[in-house]
MMTF fields as JSON, N, C-alpha, C and O atoms, coordinates in Angstrom:
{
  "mmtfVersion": "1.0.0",
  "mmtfProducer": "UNKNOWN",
  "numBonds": 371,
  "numAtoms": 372,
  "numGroups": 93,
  "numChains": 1,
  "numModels": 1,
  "chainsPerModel": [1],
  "groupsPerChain": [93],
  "chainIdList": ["A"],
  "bondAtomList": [4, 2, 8, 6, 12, 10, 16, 14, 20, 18, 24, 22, 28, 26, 32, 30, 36, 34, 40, 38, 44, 42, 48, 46, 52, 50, 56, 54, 60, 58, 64, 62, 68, 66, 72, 70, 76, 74, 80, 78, 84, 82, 88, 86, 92, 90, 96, 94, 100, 98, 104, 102, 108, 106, 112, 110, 116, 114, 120, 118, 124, 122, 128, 126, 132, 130, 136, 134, 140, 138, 144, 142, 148, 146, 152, 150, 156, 154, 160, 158, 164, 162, 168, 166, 172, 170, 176, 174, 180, 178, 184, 182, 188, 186, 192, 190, 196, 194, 200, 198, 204, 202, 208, 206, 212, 210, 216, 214, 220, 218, 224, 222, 228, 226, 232, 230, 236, 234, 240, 238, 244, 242, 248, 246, 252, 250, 256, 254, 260, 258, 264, 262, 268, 266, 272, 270, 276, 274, 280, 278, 284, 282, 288, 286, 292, 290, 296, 294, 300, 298, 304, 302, 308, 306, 312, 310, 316, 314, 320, 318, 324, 322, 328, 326, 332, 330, 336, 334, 340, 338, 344, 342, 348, 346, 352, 350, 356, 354, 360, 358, 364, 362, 368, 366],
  "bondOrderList": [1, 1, 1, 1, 1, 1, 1, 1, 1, 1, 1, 1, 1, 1, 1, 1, 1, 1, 1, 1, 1, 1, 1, 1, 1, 1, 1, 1, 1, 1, 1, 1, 1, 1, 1, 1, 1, 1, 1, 1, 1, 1, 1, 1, 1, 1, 1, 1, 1, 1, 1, 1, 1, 1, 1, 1, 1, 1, 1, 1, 1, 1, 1, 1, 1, 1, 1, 1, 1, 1, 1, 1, 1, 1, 1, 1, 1, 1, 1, 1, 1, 1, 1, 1, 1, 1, 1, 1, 1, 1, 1, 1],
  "groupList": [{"groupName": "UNK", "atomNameList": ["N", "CA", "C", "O"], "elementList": ["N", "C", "C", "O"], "formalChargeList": [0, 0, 0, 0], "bondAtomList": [1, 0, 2, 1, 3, 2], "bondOrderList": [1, 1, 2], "singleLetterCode": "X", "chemCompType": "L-PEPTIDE LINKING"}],
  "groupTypeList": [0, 0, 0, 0, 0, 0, 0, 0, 0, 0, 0, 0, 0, 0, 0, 0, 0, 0, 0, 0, 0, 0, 0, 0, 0, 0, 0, 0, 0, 0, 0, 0, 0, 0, 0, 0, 0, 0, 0, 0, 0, 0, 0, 0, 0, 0, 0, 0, 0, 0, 0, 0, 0, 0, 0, 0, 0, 0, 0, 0, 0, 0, 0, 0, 0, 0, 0, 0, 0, 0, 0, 0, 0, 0, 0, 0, 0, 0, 0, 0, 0, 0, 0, 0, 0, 0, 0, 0, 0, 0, 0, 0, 0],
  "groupIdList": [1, 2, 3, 4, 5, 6, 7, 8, 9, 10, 11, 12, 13, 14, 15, 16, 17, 18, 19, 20, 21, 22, 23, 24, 25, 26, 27, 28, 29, 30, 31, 32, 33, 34, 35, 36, 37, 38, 39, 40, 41, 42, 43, 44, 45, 46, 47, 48, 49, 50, 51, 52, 53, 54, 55, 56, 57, 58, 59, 60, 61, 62, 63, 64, 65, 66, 67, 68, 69, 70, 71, 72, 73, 74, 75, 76, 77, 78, 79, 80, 81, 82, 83, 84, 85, 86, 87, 88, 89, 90, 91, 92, 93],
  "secStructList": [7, 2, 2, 2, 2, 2, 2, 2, 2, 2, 2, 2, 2, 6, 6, 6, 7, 7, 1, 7, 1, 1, 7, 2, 2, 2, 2, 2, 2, 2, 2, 2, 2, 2, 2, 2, 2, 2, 2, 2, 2, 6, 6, 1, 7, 7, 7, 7, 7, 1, 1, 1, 1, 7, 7, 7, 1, 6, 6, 6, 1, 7, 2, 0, 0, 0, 0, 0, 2, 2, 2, 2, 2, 2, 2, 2, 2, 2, 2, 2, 2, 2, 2, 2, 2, 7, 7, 7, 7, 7, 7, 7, 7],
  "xCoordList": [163.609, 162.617, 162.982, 162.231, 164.195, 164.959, 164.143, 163.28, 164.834, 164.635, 162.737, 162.271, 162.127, 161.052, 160.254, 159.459, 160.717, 160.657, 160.957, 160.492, 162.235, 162.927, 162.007, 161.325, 161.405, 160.469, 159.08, 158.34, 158.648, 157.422, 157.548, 156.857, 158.682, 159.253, 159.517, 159.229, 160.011, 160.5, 158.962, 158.715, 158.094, 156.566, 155.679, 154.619, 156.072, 155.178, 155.587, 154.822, 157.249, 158.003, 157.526, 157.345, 157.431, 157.176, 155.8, 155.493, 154.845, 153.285, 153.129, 151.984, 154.28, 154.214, 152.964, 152.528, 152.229, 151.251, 151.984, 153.045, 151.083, 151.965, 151.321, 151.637, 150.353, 149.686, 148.517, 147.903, 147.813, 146.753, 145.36, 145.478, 144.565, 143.223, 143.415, 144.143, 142.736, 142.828, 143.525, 144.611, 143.094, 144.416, 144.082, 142.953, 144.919, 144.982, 143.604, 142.957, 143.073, 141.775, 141.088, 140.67, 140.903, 139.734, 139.698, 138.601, 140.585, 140.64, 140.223, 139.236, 140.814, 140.413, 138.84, 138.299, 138.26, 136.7, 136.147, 135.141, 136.434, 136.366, 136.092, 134.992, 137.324, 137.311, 136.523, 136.393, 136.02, 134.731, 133.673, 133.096, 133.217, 132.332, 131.972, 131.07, 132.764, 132.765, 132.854, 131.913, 133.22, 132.747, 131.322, 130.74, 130.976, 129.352, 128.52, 127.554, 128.812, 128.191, 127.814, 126.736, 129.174, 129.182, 128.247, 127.51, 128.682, 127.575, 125.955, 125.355, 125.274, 124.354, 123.697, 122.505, 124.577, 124.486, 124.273, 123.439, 124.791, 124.947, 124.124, 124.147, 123.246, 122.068, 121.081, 120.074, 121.137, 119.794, 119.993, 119.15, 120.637, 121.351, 120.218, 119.472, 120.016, 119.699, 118.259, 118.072, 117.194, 115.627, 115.367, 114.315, 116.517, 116.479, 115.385, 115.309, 114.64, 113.477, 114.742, 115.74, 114.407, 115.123, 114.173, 114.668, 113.17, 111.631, 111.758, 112.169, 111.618, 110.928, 109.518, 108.956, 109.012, 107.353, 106.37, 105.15, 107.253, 107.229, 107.779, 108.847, 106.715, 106.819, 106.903, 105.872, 107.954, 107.977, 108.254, 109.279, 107.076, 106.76, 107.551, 108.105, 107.633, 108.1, 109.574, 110.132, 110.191, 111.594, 112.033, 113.25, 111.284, 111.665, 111.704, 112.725, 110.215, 109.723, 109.93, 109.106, 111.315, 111.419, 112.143, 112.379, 112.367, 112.693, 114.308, 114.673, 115.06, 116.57, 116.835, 117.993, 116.149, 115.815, 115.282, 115.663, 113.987, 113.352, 113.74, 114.163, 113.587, 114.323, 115.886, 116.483, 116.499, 117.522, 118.665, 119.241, 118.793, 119.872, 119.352, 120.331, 118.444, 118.081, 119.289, 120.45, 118.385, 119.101, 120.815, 121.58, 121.05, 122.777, 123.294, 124.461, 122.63, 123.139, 123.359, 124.424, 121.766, 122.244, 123.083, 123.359, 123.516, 124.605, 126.099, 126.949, 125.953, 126.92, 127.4, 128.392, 126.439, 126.086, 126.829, 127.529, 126.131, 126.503, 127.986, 128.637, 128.475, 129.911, 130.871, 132.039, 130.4, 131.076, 131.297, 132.422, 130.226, 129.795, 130.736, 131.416, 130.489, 131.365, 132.867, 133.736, 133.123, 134.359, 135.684, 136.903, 134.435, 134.603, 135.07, 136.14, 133.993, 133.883, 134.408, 134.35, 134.977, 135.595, 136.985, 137.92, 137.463, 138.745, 139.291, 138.824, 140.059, 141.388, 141.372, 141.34, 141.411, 142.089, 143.809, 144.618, 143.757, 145.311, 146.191, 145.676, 147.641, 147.873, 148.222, 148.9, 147.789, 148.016, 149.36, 149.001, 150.419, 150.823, 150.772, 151.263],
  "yCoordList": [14.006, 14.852, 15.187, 15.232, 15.395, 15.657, 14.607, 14.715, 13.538, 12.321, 12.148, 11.6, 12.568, 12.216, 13.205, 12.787, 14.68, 15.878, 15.559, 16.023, 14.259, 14.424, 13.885, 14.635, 12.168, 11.581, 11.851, 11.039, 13.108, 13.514, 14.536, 14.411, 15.315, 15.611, 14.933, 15.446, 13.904, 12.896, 12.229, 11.838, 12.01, 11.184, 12.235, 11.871, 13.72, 14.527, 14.429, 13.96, 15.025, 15.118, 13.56, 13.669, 12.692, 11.296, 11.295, 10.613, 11.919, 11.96, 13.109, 13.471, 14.076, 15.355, 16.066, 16.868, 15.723, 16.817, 18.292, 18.444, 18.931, 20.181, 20.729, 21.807, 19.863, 20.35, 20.777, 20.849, 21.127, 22.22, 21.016, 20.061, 21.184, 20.304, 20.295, 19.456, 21.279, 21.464, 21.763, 22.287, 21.513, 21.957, 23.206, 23.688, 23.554, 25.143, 25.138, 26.048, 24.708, 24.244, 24.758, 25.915, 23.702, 24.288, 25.42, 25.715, 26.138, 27.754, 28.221, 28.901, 28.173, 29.265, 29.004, 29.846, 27.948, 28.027, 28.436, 29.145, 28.242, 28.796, 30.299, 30.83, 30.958, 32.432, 33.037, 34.26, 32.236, 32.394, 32.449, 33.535, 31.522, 31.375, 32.646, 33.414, 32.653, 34.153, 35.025, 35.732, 35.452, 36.754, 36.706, 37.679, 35.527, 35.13, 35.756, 36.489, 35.53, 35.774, 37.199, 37.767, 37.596, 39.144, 40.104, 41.089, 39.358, 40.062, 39.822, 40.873, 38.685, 38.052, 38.944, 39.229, 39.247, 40.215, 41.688, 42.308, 42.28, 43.669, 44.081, 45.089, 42.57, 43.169, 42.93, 43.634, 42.163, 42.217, 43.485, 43.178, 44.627, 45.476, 46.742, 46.541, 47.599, 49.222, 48.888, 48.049, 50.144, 50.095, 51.285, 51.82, 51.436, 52.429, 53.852, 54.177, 54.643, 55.517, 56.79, 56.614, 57.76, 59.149, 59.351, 59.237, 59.57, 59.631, 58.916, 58.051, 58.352, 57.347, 57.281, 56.189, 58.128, 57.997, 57.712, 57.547, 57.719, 57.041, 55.461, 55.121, 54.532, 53.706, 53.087, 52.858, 52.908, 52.711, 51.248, 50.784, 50.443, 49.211, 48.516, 47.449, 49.319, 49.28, 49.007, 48.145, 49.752, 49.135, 48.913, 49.045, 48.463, 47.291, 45.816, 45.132, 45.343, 44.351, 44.232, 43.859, 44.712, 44.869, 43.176, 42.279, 43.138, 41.745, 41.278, 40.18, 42.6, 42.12, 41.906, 41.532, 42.014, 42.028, 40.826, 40.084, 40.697, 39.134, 37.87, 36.877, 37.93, 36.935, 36.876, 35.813, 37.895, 38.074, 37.523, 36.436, 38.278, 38.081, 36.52, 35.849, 36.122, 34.688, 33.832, 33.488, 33.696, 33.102, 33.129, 32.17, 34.304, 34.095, 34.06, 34.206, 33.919, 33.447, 32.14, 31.564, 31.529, 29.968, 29.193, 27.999, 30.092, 29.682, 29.387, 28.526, 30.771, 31.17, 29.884, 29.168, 29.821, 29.102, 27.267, 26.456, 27.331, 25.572, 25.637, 24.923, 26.72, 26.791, 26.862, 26.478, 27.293, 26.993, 25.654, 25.221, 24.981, 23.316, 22.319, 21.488, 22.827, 21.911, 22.263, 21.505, 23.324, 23.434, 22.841, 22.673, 22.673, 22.037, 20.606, 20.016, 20.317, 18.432, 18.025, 16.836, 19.031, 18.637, 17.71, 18.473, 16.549, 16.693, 16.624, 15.705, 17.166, 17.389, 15.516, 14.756, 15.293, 13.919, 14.207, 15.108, 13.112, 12.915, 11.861, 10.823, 12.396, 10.957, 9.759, 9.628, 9.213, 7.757, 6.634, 6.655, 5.964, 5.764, 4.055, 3.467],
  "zCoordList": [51.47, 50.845, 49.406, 48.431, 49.47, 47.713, 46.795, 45.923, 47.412, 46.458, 46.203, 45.204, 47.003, 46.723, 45.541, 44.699, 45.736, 44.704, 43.179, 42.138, 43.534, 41.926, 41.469, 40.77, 41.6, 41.436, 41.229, 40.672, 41.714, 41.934, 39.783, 38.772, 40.092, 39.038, 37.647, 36.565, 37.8, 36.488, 36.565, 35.425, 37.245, 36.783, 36.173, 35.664, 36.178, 35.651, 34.253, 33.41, 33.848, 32.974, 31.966, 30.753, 32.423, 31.674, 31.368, 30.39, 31.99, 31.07, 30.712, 30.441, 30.595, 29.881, 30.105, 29.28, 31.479, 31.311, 32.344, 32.949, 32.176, 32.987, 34.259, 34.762, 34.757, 36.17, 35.879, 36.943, 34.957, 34.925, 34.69, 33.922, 35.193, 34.753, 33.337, 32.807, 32.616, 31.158, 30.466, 30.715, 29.455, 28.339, 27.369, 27.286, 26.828, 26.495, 25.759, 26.277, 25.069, 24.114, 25.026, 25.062, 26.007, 27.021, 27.702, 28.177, 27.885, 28.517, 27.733, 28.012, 25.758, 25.895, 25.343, 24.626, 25.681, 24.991, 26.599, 26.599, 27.3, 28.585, 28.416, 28.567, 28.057, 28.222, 26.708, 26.657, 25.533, 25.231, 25.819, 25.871, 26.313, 27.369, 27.615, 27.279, 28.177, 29.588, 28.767, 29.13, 28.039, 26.881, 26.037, 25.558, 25.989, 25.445, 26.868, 26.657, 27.929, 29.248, 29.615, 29.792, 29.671, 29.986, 28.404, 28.364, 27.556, 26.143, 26.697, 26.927, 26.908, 27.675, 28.886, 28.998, 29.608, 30.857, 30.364, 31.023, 29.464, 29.248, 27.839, 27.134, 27.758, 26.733, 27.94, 27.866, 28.946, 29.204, 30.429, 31.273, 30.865, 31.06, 30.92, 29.961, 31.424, 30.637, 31.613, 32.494, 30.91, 30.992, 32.207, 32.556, 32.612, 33.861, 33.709, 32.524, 34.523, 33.87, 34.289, 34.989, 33.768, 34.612, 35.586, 36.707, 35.588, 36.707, 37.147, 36.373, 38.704, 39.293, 39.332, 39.247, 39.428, 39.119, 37.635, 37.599, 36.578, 35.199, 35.31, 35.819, 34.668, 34.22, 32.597, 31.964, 32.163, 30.758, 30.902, 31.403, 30.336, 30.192, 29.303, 29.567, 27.867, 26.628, 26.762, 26.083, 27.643, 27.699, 28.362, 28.492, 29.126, 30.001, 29.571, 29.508, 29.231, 28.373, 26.321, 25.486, 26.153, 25.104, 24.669, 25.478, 23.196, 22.667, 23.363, 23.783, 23.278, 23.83, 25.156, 25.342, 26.167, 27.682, 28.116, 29.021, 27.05, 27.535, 26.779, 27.371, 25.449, 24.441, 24.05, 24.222, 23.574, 23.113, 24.275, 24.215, 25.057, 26.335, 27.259, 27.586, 27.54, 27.907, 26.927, 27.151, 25.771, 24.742, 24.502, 24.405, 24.457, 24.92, 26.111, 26.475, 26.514, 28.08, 27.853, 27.634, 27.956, 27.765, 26.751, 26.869, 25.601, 25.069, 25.502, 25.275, 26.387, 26.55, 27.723, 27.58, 28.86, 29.67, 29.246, 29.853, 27.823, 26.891, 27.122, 27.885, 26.253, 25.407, 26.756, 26.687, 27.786, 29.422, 29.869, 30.121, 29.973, 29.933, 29.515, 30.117, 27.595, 26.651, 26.799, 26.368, 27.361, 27.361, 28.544, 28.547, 29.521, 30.719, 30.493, 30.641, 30.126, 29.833, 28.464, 28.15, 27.528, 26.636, 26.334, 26.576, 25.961, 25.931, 24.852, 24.181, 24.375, 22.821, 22.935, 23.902, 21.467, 21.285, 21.29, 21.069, 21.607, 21.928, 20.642, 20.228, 20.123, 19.302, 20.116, 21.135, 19.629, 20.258, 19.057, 17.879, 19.261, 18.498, 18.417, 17.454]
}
């Protein structure tokens, strides 16, 4: 079992990658992502009445609720995507 560890060891060490799917690039456009998202989420967020028997149309159906927060979402949504399927060039010698 040793011997098979060392090997398993020295074939990682020889393509120098370090285990992880991605590479640091891609996390952290990743953990952009996800901060574009949660911004996305917490505009389209609020509109709550203090009354329940009042209806305020107006802010509910306002520009940052219906346009604004869509729109960064699906950005946010892209920059998740590309960051996924992205890969760093590598030198090649």
């Amino acid at each position: 079992m040793a011997k098979i560890e060392n090997q398993n060891e020295k074939a990682v060490s020889e393509n120098g990658k370090n285990g992880f799917a991605l590479g640091k690039k891609n996390y952290i456009a990743l953990a952009i992502g996800f901060a574009i998202l949660v911004i996305g989420y917490a505009l389209m967020s609020g509109g709550a009445s203090t009354d329940p028997n009042v209806f305020n149309g107006d802010e509910i159906f306002n520009f940052r609720r219906i346009t604004l927060a869509p729109i960064v979402l699906i950005i946010g949504f892209a920059v998740e995507i590309f960051a996924i399927m992205w890969r760093p060039r590598t030198k090649k010698d």
